[in-house]
N, C-alpha and C positions, 0 to 999 in steps of 0.2 A: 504494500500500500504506500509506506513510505517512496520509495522508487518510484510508485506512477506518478504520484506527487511532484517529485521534483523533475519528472520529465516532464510534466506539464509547466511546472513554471520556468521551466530552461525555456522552453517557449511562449514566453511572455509578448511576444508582438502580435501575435495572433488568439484572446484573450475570448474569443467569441468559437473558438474551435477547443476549449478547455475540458466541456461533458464529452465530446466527441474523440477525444485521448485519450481521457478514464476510462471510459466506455472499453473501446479496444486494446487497451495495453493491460487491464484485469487478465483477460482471456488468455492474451498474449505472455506474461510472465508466464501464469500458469501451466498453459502448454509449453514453454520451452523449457523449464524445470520440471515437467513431469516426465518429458522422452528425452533430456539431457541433451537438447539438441540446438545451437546456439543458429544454427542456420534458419530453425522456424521463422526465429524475432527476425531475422537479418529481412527476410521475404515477404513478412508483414509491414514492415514499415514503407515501403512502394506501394504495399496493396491498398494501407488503409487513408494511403496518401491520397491512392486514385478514387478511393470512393469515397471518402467527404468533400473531395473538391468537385467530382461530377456532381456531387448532391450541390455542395453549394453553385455550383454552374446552373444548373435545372434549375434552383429556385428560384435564380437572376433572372435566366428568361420564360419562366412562367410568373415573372414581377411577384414572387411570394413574399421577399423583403428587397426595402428600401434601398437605392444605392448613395 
């Protein structure tokens, strides 16, 4: 918990993507200390990259929020 924490605030510039780190990287320690497998994390971090920014893409232009 501690560790998602502070991966989330190493990334401080982007402060509206902070539920959306927690979210994923729970999952994400989990499974990588549960199959001891450091290459999981390595693979999730591109993936969860590409899908919160297609989500925030999509919600741009379907004007869901504000620009």
């Amino acid at each position: 918990m501690v560790n998602a924490a502070l991966f989330s605030l190493y990334h401080f510039w982007a402060p509206w993507r902070l539920l959306s780190r927690l979210i994923f990287m729970f999952p994400g320690v989990w499974l990588v200390w549960r199959k001891k497998d450091l290459r999981l994390s390595i693979g999730m971090h591109p993936g969860t990259t590409f899908v919160t920014t297609t989500g925030g893409v999509i919600a741009l232009l379907l004007n869901l929020v504000p620009l």
